[in-house]
C-alpha positions in Angstrom: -141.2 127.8 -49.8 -139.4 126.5 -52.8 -135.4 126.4 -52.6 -135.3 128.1 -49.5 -132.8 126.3 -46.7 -133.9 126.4 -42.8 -131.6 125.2 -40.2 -133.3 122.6 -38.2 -132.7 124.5 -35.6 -134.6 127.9 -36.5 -137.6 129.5 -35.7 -139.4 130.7 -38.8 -143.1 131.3 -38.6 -143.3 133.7 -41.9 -144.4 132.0 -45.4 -142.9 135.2 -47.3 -139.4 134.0 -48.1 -137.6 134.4 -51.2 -136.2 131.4 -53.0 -132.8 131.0 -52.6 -132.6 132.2 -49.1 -130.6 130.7 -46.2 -132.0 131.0 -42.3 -129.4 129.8 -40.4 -129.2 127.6 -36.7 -131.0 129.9 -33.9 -132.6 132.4 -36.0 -135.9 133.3 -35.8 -138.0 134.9 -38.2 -141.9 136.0 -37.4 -144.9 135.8 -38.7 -145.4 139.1 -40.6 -141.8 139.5 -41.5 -140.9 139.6 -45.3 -137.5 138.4 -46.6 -136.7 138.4 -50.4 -134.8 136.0 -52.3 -131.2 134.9 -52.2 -130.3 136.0 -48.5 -128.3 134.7 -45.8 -129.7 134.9 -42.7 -126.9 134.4 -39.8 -127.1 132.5 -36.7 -129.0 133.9 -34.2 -130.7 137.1 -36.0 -134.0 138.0 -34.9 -136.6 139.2 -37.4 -139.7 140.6 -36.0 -142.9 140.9 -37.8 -143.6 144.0 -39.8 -139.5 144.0 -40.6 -138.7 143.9 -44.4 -136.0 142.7 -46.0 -135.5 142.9 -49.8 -132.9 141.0 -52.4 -129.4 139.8 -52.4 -129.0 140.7 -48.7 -126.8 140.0 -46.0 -127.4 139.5 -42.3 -124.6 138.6 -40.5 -125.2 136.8 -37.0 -126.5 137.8 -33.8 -128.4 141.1 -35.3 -131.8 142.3 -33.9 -134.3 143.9 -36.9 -137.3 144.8 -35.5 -141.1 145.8 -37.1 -140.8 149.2 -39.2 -137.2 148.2 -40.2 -137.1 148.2 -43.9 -133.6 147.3 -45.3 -133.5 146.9 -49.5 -131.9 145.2 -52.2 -128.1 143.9 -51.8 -127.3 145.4 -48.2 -124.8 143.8 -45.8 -125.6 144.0 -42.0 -122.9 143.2 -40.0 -122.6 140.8 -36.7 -124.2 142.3 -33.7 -126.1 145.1 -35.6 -129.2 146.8 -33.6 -131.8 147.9 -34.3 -134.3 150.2 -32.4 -138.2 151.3 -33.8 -139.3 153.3 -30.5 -137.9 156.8 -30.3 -139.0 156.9 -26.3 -139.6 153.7 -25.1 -141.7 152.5 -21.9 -143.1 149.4 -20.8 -146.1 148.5 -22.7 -146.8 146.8 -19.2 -146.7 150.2 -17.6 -150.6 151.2 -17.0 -149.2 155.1 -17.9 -148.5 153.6 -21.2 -151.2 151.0 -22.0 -153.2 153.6 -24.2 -150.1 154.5 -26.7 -149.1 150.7 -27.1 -152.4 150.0 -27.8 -152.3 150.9 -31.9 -148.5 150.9 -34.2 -148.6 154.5 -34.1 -145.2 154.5 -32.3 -143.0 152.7 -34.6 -140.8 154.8 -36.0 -139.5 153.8 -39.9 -136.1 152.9 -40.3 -134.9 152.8 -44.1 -131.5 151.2 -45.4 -131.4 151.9 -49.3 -129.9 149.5 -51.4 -126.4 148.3 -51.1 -125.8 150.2 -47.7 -123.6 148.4 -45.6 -123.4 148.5 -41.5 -120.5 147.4 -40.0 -120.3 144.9 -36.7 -121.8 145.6 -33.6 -123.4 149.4 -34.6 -126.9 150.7 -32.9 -129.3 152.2 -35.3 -131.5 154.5 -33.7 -134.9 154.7 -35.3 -136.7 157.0 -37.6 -133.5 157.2 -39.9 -132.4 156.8 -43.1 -129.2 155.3 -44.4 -128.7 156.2 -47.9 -127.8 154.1 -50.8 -124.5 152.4 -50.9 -123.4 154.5 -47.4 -121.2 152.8 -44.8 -122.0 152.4 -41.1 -118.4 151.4 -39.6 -118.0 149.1 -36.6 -119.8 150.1 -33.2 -121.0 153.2 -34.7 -124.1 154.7 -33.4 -126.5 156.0 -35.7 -128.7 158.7 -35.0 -129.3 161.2 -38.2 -129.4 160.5 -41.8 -126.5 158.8 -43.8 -126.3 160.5 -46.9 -125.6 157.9 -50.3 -122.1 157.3 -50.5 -121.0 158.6 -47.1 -118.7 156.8 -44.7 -120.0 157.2 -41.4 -118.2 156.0 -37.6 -118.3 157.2 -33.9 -120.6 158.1 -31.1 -122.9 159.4 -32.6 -121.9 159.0 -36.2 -120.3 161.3 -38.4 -119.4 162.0 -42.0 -115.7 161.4 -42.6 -115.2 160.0 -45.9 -117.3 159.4 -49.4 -117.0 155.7 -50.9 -117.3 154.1 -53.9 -120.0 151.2 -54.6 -116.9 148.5 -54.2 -116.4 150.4 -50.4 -113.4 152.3 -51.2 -112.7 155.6 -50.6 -113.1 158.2 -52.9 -111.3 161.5 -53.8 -113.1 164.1 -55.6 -111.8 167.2 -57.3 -113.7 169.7 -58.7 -117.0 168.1 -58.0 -116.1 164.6 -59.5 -114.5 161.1 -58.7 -113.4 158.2 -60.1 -112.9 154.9 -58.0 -109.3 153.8 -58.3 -110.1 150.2 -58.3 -113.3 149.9 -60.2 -113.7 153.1 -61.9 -117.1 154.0 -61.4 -117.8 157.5 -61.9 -119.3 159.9 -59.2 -120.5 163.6 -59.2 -121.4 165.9 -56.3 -124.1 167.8 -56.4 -125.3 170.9 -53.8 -125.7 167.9 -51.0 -125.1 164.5 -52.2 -122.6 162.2 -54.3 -124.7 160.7 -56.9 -123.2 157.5 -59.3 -122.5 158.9 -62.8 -121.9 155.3 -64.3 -119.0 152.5 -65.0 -115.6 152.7 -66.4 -115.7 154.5 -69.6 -114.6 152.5 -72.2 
């Protein structure tokens, strides 16, 4: 694994790692688990096998990402994010439940689309998906679809703002936006903000 830096002091049993990519002390990445180039992987952070992790992404420390957790291209997870790939969990110890922990079929897919960002200490409940360049705030819990762009906090999680691609809020009239600090351009459509483009000259 070319110009990839592990801590001494981390587990990493995976051979797909991205070059550039920082794993730091206490971390532990498993066999089967998929990490792209130029990440930083925080103290502490537990990758499971079958978790995928794309580009350019941050993983603050202390988060839990477990198999069917797919998170893309230039995300930010924040300290203490969880997690969760079992919409009704049991024992797998439990002889009731020996026979459905027997094959993957209960993993339920989590998705977070490029550029999302979760905020510290949040619980993602599986089988959702947080759209592109959404935000998660702090100790929210997650339990239905983020649209792209939304800003989404509480328990359980719900839409209170749109937001640009830089994370600041936007204010749209008439169907459109454009971000005061960056000036990317935004339209809404029946249900979704999609990006129009940069700045116009």
């Amino acid at each position: 694994m070319n110009d990839v830096f592990i801590h001494p002091k981390a587990i990493v049993e995976s051979d797909q790692i991205g070059a550039g990519t920082r794993i730091w002390a206490f971390a532990h990445v498993m066999k089967g688990a998929v990490i792209g180039g130029n990440c930083n992987i925080g103290d502490n952070v537990f990758v499971e096998g079958g978790a995928r992790i794309g580009d350019n992404v941050t993983v603050k420390n202390q988060c839990l990402i477990w198999e069917g957790v797919t998170i893309e291209n230039n995300a930010f997870i924040g300290p203490n994010v969880v997690f969760t790939n079992d919409a009704r969990p049991r024992s797998p110890r439990l002889e009731l439940m020996r026979e459905r922990y027997a094959t993957k079929g209960w993993v339920a897919p989590t998705l977070v689309r490029e550029g999302a960002s979760i905020g510290a200490g949040a619980s993602v409940v599986c089988g959702v998906t947080i759209g592109e360049y959404a935000m998660v705030g702090a100790g929210a819990v997650v339990v239905r679809n983020v649209p792209p762009y939304a800003l989404v906090y509480g328990v359980p999680a719900r839409i209170m703002a749109t937001v640009c691609r830089c994370g600041l809020a936007l204010h749209i009239q008439q169907n459109t936006a454009v971000c005061e600090a960056c000036g990317n351009r935004y339209q809404r459509d029946t249900d979704s903000v999609k990006w129009v483009g940069p700045k116009t000259p």
